[in-house]
Structures are given as C-alpha cells and as structure tokens.
C-alpha positions as CSV (number, residue, x, y, z in Angstrom):
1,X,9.2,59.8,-100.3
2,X,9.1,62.2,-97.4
3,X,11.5,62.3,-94.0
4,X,9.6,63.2,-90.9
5,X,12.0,65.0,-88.5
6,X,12.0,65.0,-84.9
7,X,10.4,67.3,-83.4
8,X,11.4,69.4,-80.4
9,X,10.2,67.1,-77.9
10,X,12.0,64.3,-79.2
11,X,15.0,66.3,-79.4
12,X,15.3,66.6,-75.9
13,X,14.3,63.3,-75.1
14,X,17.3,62.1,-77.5
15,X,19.3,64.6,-75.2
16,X,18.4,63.1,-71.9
17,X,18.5,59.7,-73.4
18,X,22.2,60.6,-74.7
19,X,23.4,62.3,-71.2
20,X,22.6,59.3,-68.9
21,X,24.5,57.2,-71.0
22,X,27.6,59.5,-71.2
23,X,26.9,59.6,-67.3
24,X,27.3,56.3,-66.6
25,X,30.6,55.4,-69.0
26,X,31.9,58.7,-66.9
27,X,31.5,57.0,-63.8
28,X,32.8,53.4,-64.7
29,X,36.1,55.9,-66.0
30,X,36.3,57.0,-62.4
31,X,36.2,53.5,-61.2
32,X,32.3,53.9,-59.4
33,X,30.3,50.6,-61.0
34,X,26.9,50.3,-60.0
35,X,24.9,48.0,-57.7
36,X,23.2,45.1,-59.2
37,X,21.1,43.1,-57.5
38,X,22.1,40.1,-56.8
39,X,20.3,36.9,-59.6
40,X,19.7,33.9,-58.3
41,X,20.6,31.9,-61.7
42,X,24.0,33.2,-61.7
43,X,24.5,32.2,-57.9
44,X,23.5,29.1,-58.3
45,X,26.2,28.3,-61.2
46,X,29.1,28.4,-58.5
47,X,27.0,25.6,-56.4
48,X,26.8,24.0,-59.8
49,X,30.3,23.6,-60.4
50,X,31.2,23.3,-57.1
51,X,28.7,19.8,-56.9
52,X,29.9,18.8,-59.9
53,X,33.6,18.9,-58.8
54,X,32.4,17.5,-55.0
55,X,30.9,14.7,-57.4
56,X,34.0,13.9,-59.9
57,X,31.6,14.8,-62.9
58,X,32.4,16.9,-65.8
59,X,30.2,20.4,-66.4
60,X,28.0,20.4,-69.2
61,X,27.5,24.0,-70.8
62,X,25.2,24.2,-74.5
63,X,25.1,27.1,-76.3
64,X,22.0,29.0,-77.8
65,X,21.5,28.8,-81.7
66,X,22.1,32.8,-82.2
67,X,25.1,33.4,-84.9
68,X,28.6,35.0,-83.6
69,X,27.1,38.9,-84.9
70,X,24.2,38.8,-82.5
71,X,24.4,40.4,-79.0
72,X,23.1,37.3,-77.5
73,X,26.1,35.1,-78.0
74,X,28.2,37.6,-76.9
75,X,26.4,37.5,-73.5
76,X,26.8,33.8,-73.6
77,X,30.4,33.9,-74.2
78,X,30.6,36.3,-71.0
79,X,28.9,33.6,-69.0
80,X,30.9,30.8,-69.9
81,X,34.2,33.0,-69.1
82,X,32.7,33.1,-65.6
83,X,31.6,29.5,-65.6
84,X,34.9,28.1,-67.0
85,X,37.0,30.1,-64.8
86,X,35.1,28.5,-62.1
87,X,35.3,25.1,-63.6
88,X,39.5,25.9,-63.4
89,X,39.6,27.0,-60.5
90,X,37.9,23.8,-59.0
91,X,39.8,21.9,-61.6
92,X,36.9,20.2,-62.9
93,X,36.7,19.4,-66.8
94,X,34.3,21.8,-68.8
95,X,32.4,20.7,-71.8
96,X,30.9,23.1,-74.7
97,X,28.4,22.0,-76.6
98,X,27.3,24.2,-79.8
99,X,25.0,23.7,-82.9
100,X,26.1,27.1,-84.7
101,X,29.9,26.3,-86.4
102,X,30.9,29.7,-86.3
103,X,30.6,30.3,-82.8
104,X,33.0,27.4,-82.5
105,X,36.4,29.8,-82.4
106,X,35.3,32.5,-80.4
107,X,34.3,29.5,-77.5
108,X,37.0,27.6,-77.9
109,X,39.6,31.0,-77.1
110,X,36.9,31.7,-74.2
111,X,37.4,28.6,-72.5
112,X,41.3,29.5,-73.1
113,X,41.4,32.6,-72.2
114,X,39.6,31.2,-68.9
115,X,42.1,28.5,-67.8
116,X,44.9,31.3,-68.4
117,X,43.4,33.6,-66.9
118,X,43.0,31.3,-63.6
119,X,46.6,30.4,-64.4
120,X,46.0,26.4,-65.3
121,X,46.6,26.6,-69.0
122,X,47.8,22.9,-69.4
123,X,43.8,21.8,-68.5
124,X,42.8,23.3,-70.9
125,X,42.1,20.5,-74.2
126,X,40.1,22.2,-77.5
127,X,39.1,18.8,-78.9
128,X,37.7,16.9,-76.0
129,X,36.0,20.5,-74.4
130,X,34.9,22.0,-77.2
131,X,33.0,20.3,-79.6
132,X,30.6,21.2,-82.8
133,X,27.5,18.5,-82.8
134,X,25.2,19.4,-85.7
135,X,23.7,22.9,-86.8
136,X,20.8,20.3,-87.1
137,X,18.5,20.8,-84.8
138,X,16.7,17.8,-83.5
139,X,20.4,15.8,-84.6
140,X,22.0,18.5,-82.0
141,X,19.8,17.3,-79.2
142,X,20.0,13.9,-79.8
143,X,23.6,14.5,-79.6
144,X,23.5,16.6,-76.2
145,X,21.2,13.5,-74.7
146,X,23.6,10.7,-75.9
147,X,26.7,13.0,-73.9
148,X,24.6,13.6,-71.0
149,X,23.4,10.1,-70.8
150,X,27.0,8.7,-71.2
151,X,28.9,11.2,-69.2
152,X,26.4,11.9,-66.7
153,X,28.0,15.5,-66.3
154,X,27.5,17.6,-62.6
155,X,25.8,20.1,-63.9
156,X,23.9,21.4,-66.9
157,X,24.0,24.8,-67.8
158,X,21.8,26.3,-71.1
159,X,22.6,29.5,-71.9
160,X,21.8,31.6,-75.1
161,X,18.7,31.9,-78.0
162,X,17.4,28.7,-77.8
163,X,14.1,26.9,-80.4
164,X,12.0,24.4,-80.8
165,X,14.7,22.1,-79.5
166,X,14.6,22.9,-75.7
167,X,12.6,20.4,-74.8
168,X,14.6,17.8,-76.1
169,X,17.6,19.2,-74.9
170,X,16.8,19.9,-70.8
171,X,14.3,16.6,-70.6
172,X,18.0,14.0,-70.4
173,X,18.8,15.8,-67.4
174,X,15.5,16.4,-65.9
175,X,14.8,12.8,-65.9
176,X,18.9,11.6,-64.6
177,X,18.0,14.3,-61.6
178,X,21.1,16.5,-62.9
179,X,21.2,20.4,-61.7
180,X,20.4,22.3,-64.9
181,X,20.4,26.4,-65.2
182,X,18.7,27.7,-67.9
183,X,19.2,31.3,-69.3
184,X,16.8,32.5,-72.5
185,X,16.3,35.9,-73.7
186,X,13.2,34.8,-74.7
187,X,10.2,34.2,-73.2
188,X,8.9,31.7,-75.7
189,X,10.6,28.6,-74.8
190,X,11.5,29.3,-71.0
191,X,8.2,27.2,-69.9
192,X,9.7,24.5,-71.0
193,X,13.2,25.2,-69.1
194,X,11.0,26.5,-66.4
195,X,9.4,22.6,-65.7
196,X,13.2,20.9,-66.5
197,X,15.5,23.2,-64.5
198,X,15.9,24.0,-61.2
199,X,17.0,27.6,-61.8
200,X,16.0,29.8,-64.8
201,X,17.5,33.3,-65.9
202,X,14.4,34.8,-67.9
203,X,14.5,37.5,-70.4
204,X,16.1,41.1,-69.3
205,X,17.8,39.2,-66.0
206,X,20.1,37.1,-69.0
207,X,21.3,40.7,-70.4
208,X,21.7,41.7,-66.8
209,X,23.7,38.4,-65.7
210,X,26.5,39.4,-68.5
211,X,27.3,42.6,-67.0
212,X,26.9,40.7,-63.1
213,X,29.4,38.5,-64.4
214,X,32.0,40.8,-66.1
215,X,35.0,42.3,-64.6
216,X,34.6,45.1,-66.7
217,X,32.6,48.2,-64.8
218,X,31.8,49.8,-68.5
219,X,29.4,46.7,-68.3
220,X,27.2,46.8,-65.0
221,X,26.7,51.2,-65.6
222,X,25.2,49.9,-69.1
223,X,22.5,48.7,-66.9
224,X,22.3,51.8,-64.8
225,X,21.7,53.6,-67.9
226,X,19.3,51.7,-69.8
227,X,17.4,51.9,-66.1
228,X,17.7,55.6,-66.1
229,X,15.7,55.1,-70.1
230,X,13.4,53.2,-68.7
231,X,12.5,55.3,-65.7
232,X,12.2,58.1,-68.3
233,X,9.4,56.7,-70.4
234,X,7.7,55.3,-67.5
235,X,7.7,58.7,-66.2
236,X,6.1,60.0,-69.9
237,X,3.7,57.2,-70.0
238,X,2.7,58.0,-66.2
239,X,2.4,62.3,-66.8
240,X,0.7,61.1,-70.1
241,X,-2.4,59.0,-68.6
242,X,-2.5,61.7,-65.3
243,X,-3.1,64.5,-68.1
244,X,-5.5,62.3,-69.9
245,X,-7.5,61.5,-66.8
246,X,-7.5,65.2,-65.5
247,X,-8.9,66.4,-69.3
248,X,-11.6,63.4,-69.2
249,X,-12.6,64.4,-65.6
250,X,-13.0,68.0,-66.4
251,X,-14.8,66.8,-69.7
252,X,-17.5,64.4,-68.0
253,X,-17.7,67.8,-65.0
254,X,-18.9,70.3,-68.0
255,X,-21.0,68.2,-69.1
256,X,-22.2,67.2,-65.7
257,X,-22.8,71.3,-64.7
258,X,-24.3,71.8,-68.5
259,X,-27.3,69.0,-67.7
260,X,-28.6,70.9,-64.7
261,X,-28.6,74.3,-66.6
C-alpha cells in the first residue's frame, strides 16, 4: 500500500491553518477573548429559569444520548454548568434527566460544582436531581413524560445528540404549554424540536453556545479560529470558481474568434 504526501500547497495550508489557531490560544493568554454574537437559545435559558422560579416549578434539563468520550456531551455538560448555576442562584430546584449511565457521574459533579460554585452547596441533593431513567429509548421518554406530567416543571431544556425519541420526549411539554429550549448538533431531528419548542439552538450555534457560556476565554477564541479556517477555504473555493470561470470565458472567446476565421 502506498502513502500519498502532501504536497506543497497543502503544506502551507496546514501552516495557516496551524498559525490562526496558535493566534487565538495567544490572545485568550493575554486575557483578549473574542466577540460572539449574541444566540438567542442561550438568552432565553435565564428567562427560563427565571419563570420557572417566578412560578415555584422545578427546571427540567434531559440530556442527549452521546456517551461521556464524545465532544457533544462535553458541550452539554458546559450548558448545564451555566443552567444550574442559574437555577442556584434563583434557588430553584434543577432536575437531570439522562438515558446514557455513564454520563451519570460527570452530571451529577456538574450540578455540584454549580451550587458551590454559586456558594449554596446544601441545595444541592444527587438523588432527587440527578437521576438515570433507561438507556432504553422509547422507556426513557415515557419516563421524561410521566416526570413532566407529574411535576409540571418551569421549564424544559433539551440539550445534546438526540434520536428517534425527540418527538416523544418535547410533545408532554408542547401540549402542558411548558417553555422548552432545544439544542441539537444535528440537523436531523431539530424539525421536530423546531414545531415543540419555542426556542431551538441548531447545529454549529450548539458548539458555539458552549464557548458563549464558558468562563474560560481559551473557549470563545476556539471559535475565532475555526472562523479564521473557514474564511480560508471559502476564500479557495471562491479564487477556485473565479479561475475556472475566467479559463471557460477565454475558452468559449477562442473559439468564438476561430468561427469567423
């Protein structure tokens, strides 16, 4: 079997690619984070909490179906810091639902670390705010409907890798009249949270609402960098299909003079 080796072009390209990412962690070291425009979702979860606290009602927040390795929970578990800190600040009772068992530690020492870090540790209760339903999942969304029906909670907030399930799980609230939020990667099921929720977070804005959310600046330059990428293969594609049309044009003009000789 045979290597193919980059070539020169994509040498540099690796080079560019490489410098505005050790550009940006420069600049979070120097303390300079980067704008990020503002996302509607994620302003909407404070008014969330806050009705739910203005109401006496507990928040609701489910977790995707994506296992503890995957980048996706880990953005999750950066949104619920921001929602549970929230939730003790207002002193309103937060409730964790999850399908995947070994996401269960790492959300249970979020939720912690969020009432200590807001300086209310005695709210905080593992066993009645942090609960494991079924990795099952039509049994998981039966569950989540049965809590939501019983508890009628404030606010709903879905957030993570969701399946066929999503449906199942948003239509309780829909129906009750219940603010729900709805964050998804993917694009696959977020028709569905689009026509249950009232706000929706839809693929690269839920990558982007982490970093919003996160104290640390390394987070929101990550974004400035994967813009600056971005920017650079648009720019490719764009000189790309402006040579193509200038060698077609000259193409159809030879041809063109060639027919009159």
């Amino acid at each position: 079997m045979t290597l193919n080796h980059a070539d020169g072009f994509i040498w540099i390209l690796m080079v560019v690619l490489m410098t505005s990412v050790l550009y940006c962690f420069w600049r979070a070291k120097r303390g300079k984070i980067s704008y990020v425009r503002q996302i509607s979702g994620v302003a909407a979860m404070e008014e969330a909490v806050g009705r739910a606290t203005e109401m006496g009602r507990p928040i609701l927040f489910i977790i995707g179906e994506t296992n503890i390795q995957d980048i996706v929970t880990h953005i999750t578990m950066a949104m619920l810091m921001h929602v549970g800190r929230l939730a003790a600040r207002m002193r309103t009772r937060i409730v964790v639902l999850m399908s995947i068992p070994e996401v269960y530690p790492l959300a249970e020492a979020t939720v912690r670390q969020a009432h200590t870090s807001e300086g209310v540790p005695e709210l905080f209760n593992g066993r009645d705010q942090v609960r494991f339903l079924s990795s099952d999942g039509p049994v998981f969304a039966a569950g989540v409907t049965r809590f939501v029906e019983e508890e009628r909670p404030g606010c709903v907030i879905f957030f993570g890798s969701f399946s066929f399930t999503a449906l199942l799980l948003a239509e309780p609230g829909a129906r009750l009249g219940i603010l729900q939020i709805a964050g998804d990667p993917s694009l696959f099921q977020m028709p569905f949270f689009v026509c249950t929720c009232d706000h929706t977070i839809i693929g690269e804005e839920y990558f982007a609402a982490g970093a919003y959310v996160s104290p640390d600046p390394r987070m929101r330059n990550s974004l400035l960098s994967q813009d600056i990428v971005k920017l650079v293969f648009v720019s490719i594609i764009a000189f790309g299909l402006l040579c193509m049309h200038i060698l077609s044009g000259s193409n159809w003009f030879v041809q063109l003079i060639r027919s009159y000789q």
